[in-house]
C-alpha positions as CSV (number, residue, x, y, z in Angstrom):
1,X,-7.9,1.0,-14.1
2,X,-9.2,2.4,-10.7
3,X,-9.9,5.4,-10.0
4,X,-7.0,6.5,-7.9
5,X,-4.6,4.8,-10.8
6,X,-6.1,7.0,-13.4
7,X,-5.8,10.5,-11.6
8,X,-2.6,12.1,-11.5
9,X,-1.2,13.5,-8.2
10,X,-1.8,16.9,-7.8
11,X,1.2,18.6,-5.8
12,X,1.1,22.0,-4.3
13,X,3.7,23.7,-2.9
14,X,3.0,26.8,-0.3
15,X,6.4,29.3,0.4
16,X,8.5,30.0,-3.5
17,X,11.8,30.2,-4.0
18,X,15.0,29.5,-5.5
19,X,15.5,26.5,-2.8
20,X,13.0,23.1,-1.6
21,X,10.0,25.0,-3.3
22,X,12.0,25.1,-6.7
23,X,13.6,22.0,-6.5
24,X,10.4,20.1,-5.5
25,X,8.5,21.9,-8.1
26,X,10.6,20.5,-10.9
27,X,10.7,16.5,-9.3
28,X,7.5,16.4,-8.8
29,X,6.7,17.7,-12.5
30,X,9.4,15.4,-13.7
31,X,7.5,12.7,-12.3
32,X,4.0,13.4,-13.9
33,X,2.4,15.4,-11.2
34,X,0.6,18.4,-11.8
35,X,2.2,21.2,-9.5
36,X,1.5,24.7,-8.0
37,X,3.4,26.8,-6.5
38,X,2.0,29.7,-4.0
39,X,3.9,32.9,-2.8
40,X,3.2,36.3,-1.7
41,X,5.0,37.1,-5.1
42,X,4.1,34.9,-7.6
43,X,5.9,36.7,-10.0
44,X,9.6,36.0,-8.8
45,X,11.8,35.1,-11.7
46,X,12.2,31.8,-10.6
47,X,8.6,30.7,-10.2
48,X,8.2,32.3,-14.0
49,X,11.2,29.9,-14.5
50,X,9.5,27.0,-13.6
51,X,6.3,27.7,-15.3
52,X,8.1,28.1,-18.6
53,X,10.1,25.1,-17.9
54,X,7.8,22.4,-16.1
55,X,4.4,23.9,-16.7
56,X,4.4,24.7,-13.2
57,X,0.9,26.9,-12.3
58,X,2.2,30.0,-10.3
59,X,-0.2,31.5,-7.2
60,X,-0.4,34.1,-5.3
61,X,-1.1,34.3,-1.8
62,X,-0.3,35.1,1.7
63,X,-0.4,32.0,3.7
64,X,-0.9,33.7,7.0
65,X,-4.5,34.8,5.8
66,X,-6.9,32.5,6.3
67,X,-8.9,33.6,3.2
68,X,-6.2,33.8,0.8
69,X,-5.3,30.0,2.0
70,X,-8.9,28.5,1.6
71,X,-8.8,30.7,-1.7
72,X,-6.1,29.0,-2.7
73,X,-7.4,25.9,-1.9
74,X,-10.4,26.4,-4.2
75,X,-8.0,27.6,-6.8
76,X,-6.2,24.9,-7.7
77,X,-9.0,22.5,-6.9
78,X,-10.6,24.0,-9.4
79,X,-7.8,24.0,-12.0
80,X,-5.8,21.2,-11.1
81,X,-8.0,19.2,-9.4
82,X,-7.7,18.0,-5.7
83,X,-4.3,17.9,-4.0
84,X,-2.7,15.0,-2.7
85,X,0.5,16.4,-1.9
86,X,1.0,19.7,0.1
87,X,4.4,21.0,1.3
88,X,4.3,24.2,3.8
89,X,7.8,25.3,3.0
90,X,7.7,29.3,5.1
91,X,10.7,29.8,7.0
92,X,8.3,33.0,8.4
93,X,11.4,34.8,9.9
94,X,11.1,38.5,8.9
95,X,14.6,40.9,9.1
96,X,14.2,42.6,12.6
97,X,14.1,39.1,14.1
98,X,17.6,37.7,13.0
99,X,19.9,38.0,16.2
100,X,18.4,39.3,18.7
101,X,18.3,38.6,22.2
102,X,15.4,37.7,24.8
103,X,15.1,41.0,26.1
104,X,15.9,43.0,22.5
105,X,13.4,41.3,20.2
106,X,10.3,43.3,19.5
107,X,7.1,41.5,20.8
108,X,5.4,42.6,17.4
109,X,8.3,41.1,15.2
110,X,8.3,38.0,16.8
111,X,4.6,37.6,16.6
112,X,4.8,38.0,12.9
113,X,7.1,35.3,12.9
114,X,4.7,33.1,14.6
115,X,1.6,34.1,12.3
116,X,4.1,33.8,9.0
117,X,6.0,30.0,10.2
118,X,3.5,28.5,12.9
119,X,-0.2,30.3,11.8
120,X,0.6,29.4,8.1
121,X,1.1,25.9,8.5
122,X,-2.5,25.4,10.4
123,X,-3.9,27.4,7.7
124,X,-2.2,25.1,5.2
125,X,-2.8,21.9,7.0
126,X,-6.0,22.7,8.1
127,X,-6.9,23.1,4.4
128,X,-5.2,20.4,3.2
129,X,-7.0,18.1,5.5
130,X,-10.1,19.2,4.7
131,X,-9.8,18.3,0.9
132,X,-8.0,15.3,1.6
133,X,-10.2,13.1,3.7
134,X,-12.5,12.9,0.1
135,X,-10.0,11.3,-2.0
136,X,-10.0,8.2,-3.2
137,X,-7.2,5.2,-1.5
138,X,-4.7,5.1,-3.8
139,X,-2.2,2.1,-3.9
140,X,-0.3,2.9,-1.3
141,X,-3.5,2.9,0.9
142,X,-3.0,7.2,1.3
143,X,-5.4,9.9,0.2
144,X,-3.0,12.5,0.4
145,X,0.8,13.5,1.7
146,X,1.4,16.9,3.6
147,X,4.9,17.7,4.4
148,X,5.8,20.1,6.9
149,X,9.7,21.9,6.4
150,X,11.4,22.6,9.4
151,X,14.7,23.7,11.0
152,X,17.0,22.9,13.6
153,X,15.2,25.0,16.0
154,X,12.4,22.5,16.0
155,X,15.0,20.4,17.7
156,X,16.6,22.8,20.1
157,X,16.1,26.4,21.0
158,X,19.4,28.4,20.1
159,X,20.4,31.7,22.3
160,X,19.1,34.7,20.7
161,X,16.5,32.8,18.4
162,X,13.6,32.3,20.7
163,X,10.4,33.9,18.2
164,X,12.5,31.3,15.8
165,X,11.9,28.6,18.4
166,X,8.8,29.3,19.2
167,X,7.7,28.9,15.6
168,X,9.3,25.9,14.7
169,X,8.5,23.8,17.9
170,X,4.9,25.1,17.3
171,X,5.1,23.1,13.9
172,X,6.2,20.3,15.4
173,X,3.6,20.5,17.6
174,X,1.0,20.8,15.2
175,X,2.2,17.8,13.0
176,X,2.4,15.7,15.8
177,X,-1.3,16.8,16.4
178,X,-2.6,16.2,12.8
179,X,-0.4,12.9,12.4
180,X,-2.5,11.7,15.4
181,X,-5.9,12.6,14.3
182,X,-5.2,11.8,10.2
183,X,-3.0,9.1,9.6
184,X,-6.0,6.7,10.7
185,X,-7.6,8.2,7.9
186,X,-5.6,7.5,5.6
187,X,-3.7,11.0,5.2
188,X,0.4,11.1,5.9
189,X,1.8,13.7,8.0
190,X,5.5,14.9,7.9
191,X,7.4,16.7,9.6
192,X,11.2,17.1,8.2
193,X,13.8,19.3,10.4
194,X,16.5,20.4,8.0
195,X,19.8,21.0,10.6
196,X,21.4,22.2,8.1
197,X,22.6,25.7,5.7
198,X,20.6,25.0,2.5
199,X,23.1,25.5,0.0
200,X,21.0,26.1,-3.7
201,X,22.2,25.9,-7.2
202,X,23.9,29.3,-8.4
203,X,24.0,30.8,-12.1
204,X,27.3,29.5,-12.2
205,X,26.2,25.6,-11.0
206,X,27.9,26.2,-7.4
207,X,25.5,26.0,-4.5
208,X,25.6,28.4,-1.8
209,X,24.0,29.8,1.1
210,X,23.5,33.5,1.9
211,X,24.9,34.2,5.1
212,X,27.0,30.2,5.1
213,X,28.9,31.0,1.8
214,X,29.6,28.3,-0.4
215,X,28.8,24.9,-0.1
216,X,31.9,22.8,0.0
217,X,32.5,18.8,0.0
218,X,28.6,18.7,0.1
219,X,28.7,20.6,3.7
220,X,25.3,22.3,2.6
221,X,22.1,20.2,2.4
222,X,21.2,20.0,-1.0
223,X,17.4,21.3,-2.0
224,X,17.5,18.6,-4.8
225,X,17.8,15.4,-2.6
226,X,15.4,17.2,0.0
227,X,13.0,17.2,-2.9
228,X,13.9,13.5,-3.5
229,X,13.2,13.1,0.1
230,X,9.6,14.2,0.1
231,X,9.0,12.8,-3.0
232,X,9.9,9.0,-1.5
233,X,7.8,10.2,1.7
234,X,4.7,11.0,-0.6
235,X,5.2,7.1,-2.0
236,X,5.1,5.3,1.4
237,X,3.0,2.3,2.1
238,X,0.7,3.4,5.1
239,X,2.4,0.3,6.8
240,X,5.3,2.5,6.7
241,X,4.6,6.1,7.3
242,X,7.4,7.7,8.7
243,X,6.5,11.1,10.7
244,X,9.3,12.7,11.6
245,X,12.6,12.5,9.2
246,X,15.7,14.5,10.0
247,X,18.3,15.8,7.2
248,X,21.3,17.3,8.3
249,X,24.8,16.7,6.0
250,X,27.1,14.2,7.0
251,X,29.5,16.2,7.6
252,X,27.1,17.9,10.4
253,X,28.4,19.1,14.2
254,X,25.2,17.8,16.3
């Protein structure tokens, strides 16, 4: 058995929630990986959830610091052993963002946006390259997978939404930049717009969105076949590395 066949993957996950994080957390367990999840609250009920229930290893840090993010790094490193699948899954809006117009957003508020959406995932990437490039091929001819969530804003700039913009086409940016300088060494970049309300699973098994409502005739992307998504891009043959990959519900308006 080579090398690469006899270590597991090693998944990490950076943003936790109820949503992609959770439902990528418990595929990529399902499927043998060892997973961690990072957030600025490690302790939210649902990443307990998923430790109890997947043996999932809960972190905490704030990915907009550049020493908590190599910290982390080390972390599971050192516990897990050496990623070779990273998802940057930050939406980085904060509350006084939402709605507001050119000349009502507050500079300050929209920079935080930036350093929480854009500035966390070249912290996260920026890491995840640098442990990367050392792994062994494995048979897919990879050393690693990092996934880059997005929104529709990476695709168009909606009125009132412009720190939003900014930080989404900034990641797009930025994945198109790593893609370029990585792939050719054997590390897969992607970045996935979701145009789409994310509707997640409810206590009572209906899935809903905060502000959408819920999610009828499957008019809400579904976190669970995101997950599957990102799983199938982490298994790609380097002859077909897709970059850029965008999920929207068929039901969609575009």
């Amino acid at each position: 058995m080579t090398e690469a066949a006899a270590s597991p993957d090693v998944a990490l996950i950076v943003g936790g929630g109820p949503g992609i994080s959770a439902s990528c957390a418990r595929l990529f367990a399902q499927n043998h990986m060892r997973v961690a999840v990072a957030a600025r609250d490690p302790d939210k009920p649902v990443l307990k959830a998923l430790e109890a229930s997947h043996g999932v290893r809960r972190y905490g840090c704030d990915a907009a610091d550049p020493a908590a993010v190599a910290r982390l790094f080390q972390e599971v490193v050192r516990d897990l052993g050496t990623p070779t699948l990273v998802v940057h899954n930050i939406d980085g809006r904060v509350a006084g963002i939402f709605r507001k117009g050119i000349t009502e957003a507050d500079p300050g508020v929209a920079l935080e946006t930036l350093r929480n959406a854009a500035f966390s995932a070249f912290l996260v990437g920026q890491q995840a390259a640098s442990v990367m490039r050392d792994n062994p091929v494995n048979a897919n001819g990879a050393r690693g997978t990092v996934i880059f969530t997005n929104a529709s804003a990476a695709l168009k700039g909606f009125p009132t939404s412009a720190a939003f913009a900014m930080a989404c086409q900034a990641k797009s940016g930025l994945a198109q930049s790593m893609a370029r300088e990585l792939m050719p060494q054997g590390i897969h970049i992607a970045n996935v717009p979701i145009d789409a309300a994310i509707g997640w699973t409810q206590d009572d098994g209906s899935r809903a969105h905060r502000l959408a409502g819920t999610s009828v005739d499957d008019n809400m992307a579904d976190p669970d076949r995101i997950a599957e998504t990102y799983l199938q891009l982490h298994r790609q043959h380097r002859s077909t590395w897709a970059f850029e990959v965008v999920l929207r519900p068929w039901s969609e308006k575009w």
